[in-house]
C-alpha beads as a LAMMPS data file, in Angstrom:
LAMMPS data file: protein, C-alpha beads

101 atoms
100 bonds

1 atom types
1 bond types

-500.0 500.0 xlo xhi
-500.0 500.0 ylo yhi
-500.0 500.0 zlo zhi

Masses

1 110.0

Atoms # bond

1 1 1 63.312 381.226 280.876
2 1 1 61.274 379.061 278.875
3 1 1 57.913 377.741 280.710
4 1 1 56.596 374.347 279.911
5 1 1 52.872 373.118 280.006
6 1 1 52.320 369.869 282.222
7 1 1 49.246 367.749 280.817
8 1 1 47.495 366.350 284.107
9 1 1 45.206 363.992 282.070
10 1 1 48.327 362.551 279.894
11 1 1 47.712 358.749 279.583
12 1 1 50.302 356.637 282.117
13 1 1 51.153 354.487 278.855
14 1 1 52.600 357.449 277.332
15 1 1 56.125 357.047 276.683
16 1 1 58.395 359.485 278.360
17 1 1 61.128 361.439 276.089
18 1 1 64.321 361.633 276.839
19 1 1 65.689 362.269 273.295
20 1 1 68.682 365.471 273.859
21 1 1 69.439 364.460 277.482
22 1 1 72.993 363.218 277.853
23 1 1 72.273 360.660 280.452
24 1 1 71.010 357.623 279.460
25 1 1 66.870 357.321 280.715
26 1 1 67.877 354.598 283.189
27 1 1 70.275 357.253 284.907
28 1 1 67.503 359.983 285.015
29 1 1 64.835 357.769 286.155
30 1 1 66.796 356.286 288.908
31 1 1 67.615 359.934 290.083
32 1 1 64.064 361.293 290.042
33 1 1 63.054 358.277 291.807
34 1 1 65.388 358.597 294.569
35 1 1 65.022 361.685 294.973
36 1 1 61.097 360.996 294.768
37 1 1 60.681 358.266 296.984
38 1 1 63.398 358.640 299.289
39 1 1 64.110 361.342 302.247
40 1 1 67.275 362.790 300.487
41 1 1 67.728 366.081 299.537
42 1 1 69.062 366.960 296.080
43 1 1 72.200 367.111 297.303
44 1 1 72.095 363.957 298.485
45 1 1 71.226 362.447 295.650
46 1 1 73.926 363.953 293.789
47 1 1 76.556 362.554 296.610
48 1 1 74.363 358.863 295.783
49 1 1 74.831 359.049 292.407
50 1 1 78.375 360.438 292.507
51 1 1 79.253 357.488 295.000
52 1 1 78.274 355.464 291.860
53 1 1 80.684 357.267 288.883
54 1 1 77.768 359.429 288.075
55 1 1 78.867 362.831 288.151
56 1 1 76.356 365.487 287.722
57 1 1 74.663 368.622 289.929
58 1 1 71.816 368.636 292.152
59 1 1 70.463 371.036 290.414
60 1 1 70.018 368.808 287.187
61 1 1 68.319 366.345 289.314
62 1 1 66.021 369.297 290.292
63 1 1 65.525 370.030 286.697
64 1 1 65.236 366.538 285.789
65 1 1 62.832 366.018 288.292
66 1 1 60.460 368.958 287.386
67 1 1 60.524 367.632 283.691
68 1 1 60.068 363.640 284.476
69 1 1 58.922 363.061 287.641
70 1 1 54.675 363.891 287.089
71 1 1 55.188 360.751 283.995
72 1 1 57.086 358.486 286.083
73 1 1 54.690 358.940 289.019
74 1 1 51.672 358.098 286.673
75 1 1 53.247 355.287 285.764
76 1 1 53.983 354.162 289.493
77 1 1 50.871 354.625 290.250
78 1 1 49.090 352.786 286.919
79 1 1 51.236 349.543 288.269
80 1 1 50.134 349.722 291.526
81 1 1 47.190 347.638 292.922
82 1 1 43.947 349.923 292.828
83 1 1 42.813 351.207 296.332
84 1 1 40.246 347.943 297.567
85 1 1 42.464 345.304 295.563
86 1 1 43.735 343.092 298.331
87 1 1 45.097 339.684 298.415
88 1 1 44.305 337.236 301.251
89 1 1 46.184 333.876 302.077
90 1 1 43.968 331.442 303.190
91 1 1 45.725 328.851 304.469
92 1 1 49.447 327.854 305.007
93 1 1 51.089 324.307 304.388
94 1 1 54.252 323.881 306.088
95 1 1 55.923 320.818 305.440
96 1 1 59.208 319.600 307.055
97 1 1 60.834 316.479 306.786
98 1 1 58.127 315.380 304.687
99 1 1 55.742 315.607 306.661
100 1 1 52.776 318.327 306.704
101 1 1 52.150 320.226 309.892

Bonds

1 1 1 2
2 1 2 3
3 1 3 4
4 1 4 5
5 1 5 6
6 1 6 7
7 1 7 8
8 1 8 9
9 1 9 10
10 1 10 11
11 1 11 12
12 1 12 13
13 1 13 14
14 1 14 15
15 1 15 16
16 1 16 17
17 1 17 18
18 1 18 19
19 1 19 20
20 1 20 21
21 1 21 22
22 1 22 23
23 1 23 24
24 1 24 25
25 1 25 26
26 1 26 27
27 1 27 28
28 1 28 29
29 1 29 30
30 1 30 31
31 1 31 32
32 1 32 33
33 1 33 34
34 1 34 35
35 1 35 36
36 1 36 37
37 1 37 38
38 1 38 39
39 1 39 40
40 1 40 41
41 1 41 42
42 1 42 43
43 1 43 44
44 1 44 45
45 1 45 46
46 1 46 47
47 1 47 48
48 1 48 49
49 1 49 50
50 1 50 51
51 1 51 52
52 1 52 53
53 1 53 54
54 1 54 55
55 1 55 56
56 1 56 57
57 1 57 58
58 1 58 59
59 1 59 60
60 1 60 61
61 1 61 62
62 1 62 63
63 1 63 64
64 1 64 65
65 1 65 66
66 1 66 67
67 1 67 68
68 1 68 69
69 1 69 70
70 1 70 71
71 1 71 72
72 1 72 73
73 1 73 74
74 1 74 75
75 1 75 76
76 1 76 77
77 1 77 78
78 1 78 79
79 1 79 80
80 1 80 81
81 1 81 82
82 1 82 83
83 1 83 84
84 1 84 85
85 1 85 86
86 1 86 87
87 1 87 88
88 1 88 89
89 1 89 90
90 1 90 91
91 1 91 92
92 1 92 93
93 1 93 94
94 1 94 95
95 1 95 96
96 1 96 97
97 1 97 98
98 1 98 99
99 1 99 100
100 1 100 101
């Protein structure tokens, strides 16, 4: 079994490689990310994914998600408003019938 080295300070803009998978990267990142931000087990995912002409084994989402899912997490999280970032409304217009309320 051949062990693999995850880099923990890898940039999030870091393209991911998916170069000698058969799925296409759309396919793989929509099962890690199911299976990532969902409560379904492998399993389930596989049954998902199957529902959808995909046909593959949970345990290539497992592998799939060992591989892929630290990069796509990064990049979740490099898209997502920093911790304090917050967006307030401050005042609503409603208008109906032409006229404001």
């Amino acid at each position: 079994m051949r062990r693999t080295t995850l880099q923990h300070d890898a940039p999030a803009t870091d393209a991911i490689s998916y170069a000698g998978y058969r799925f296409p990267p759309e396919v793989i990142g929509y099962a890690v990310w199911l299976y990532y931000r969902s409560p379904l087990s492998l399993r389930m995912v596989e049954e998902l994914l199957a529902v959808r002409g995909i046909e593959l084994t949970y345990e290539t989402i497992r592998r799939w998600s060992v591989r892929f899912g630290l990069g796509i997490a990064r990049r979740i999280r490099s898209t997502a408003l920093a911790r304090g970032d917050r967006w307030h409304l401050d005042e609503v217009v409603v208008t109906l019938n032409g006229r404001r309320h």
